[in-house]
C-alpha positions in Angstrom: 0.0 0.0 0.0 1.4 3.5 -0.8 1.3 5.6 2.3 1.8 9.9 1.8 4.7 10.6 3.7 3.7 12.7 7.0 6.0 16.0 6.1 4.5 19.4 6.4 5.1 19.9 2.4 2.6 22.5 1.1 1.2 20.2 -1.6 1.2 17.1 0.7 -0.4 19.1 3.5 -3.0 20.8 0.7 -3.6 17.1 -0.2 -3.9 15.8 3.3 -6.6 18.6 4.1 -8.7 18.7 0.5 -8.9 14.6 1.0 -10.1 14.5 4.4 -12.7 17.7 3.8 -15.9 15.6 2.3 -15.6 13.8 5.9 -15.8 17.1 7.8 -18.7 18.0 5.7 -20.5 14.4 6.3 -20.1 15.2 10.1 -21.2 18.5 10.1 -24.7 16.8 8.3 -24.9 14.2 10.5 -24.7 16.4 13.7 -26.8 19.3 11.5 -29.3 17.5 8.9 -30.6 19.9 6.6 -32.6 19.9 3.8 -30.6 22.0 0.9 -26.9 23.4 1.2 -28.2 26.6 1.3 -29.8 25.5 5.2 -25.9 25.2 6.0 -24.5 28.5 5.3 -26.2 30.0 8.0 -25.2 27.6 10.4 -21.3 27.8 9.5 -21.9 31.6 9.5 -22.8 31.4 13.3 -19.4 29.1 14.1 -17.3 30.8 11.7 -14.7 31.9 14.1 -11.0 31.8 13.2 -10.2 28.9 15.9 -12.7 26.7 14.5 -12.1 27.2 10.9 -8.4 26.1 12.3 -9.8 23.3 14.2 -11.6 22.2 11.0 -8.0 22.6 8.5 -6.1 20.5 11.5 -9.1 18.0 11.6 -9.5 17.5 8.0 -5.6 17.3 7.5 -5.5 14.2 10.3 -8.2 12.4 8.6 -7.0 12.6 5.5 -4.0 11.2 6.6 -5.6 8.5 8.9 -8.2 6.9 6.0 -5.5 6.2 3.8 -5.4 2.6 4.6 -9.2 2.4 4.4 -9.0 4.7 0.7 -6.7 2.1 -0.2 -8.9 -0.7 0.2 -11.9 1.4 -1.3 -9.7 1.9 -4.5 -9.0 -2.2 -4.8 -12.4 -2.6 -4.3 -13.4 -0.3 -7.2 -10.6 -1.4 -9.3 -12.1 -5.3 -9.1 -15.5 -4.1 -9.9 -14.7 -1.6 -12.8 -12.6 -4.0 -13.9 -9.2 -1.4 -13.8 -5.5 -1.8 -13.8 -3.7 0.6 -12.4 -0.1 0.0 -13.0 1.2 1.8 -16.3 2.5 -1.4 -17.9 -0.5 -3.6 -16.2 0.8 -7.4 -16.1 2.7 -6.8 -19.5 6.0 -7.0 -17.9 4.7 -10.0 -16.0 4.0 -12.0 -19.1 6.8 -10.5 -21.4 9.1 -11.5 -18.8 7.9 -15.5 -18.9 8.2 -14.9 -23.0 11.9 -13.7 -22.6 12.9 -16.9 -20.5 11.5 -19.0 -23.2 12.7 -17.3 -26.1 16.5 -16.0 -27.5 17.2 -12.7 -26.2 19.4 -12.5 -29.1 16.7 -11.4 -31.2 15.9 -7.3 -31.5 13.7 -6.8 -28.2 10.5 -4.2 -27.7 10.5 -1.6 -25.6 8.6 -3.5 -22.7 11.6 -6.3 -23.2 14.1 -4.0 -22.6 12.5 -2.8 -19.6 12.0 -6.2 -18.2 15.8 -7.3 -18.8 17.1 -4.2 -17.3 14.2 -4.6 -14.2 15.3 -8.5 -13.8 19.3 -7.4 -13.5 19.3 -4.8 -11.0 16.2 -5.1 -8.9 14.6 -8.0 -9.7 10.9 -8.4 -10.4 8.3 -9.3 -7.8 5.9 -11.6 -7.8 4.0 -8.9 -6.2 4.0 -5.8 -9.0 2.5 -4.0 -6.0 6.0 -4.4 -4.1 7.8 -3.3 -7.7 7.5 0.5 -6.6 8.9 0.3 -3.2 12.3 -1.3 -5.1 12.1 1.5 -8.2 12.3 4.3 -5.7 15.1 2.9 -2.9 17.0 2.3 -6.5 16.2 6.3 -8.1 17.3 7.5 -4.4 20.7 6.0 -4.9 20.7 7.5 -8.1 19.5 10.7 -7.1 17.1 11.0 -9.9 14.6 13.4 -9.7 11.9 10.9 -11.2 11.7 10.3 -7.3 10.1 13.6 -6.5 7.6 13.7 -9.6 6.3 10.1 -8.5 5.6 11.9 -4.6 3.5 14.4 -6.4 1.6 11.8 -8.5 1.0 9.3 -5.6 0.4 12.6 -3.2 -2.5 13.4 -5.7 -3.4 10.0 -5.9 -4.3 9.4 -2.1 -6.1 13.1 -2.4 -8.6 11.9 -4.8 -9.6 8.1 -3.4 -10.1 9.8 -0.3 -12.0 12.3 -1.9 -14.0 9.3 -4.2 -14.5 7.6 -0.8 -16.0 10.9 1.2 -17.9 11.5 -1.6 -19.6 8.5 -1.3 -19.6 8.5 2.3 -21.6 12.0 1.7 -24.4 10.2 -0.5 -25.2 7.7 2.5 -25.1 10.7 4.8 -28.0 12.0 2.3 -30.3 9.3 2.2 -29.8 8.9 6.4 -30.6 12.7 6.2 -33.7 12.4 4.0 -35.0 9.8 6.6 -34.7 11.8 9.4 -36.3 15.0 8.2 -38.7 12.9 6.3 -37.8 14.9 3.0 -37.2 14.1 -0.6 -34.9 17.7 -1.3 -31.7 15.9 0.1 -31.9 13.6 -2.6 -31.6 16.5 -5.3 -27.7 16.2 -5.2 -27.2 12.6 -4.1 -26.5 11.8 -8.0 -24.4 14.7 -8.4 -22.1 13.7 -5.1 -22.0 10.4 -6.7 -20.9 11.2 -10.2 -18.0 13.1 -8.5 -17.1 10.0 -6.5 -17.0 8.3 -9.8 -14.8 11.2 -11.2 -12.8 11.1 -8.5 -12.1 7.5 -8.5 -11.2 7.7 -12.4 -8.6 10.4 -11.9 -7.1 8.4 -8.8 -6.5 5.7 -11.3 -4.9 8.1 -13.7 -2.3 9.3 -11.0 -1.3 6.0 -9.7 -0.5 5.0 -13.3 1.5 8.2 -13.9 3.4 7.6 -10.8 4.2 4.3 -11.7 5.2 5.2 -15.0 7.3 7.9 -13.7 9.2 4.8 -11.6 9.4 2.8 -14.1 10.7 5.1 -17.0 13.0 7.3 -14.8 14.6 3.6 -13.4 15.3 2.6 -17.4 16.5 6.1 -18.6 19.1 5.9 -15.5 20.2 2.4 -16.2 20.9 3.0 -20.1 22.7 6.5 -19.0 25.0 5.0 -16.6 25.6 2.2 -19.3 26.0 4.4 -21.9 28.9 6.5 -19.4 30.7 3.1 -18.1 30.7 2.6 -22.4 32.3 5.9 -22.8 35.2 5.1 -19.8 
């Protein structure tokens, strides 16, 4: 599972506090049901002081750093059902790899081939392409490549937007309890629309957890064929 580093970065704190907001809106619902959004402004007029908007920022930054592992899970789940992969080469590497033991390496290789004998020489390749990340980045830090820092960014927006999927969705059940409780339909209005967004959300997590792993993947290769290309030039 990839964890957001607890630093006080701005963009990993912005993340931390944006993921974990929808949750500090569901518990503001659940403790003030109202019928339409426009019922809440009011009520965060009359506790809009500085030291609970603070309170609220500190709150929503702890959450968002404390769902992770249930985001995480969230995400799997989604990614069984949707039917997603969301590594950049998916199990390609996997099966070109079980080709390549089979076959001459003699012969002019693809792209993905080269990756996998490069992959299979210094790191090795897990059974586990979960676990392949965790090996890509120790390797980049050696290295010093700055592919290391891009892939924080993408996995730092990645964990902002399944948590966001997942309070989004946490939101619509906080709806339909609210809808029961003041016996109205008018909380329903946006339950689709806070449900498309979870969907959104999900989509574009998916999209930065392939870009990071990309970023792994592509920076490791461009290093290895540089520092091959220099020991060539010695």
């Amino acid at each position: 599972m990839e964890q957001l580093k607890y630093s006080l970065g701005p963009f990993e704190l912005f993340a931390s506090i944006v993921g974990g907001s929808p949750f500090i809106l569901a518990g503001l619902l659940i403790y003030n049901p109202v019928e339409s959004l426009i019922d809440l402004v009011p009520v965060i007029q009359n506790s809009g002081t500085v030291a609970i908007a603070l309170t609220a920022l500190f709150l929503s930054y702890i959450i968002g750093g404390t769902i992770q592992g249930l985001s995480w899970r969230y995400f799997l789940l989604l990614c069984r059902i949707f039917n997603q992969d969301y590594l950049y080469f998916g199990t390609r590497l996997t099966v070109r790899e079980q080709i390549l033991k089979q076959s001459d390496v003699s012969e002019p290789l693809e792209f993905e081939d080269r990756v996998v004998l490069q992959l299979r020489d210094k790191i090795g390749i897990p059974k586990n392409l979960d676990w392949m990340n965790s090996r890509l980045k120790s390797y980049l830090r050696e290295q010093n490549s700055p592919s290391v820092a891009a892939a924080d960014t993408f996995i730092a927006s990645h964990i902002m937007y399944r948590n966001l999927s997942l309070g989004c969705l946490i939101l619509c059940v906080v709806n339909l309890l609210n809808a029961v409780r003041l016996g109205s339909l008018e909380p329903l209005i946006l339950t689709p629309v806070i449900a498309y967004s979870a969907t959104l959300m999900f989509w574009r997590s998916i999209s930065f957890k392939r870009w990071q792993n990309r970023t792994l993947i592509l920076g490791f290769y461009f290093s290895v064929t540089k520092d091959s290309s220099s020991e060539g030039r010695c």
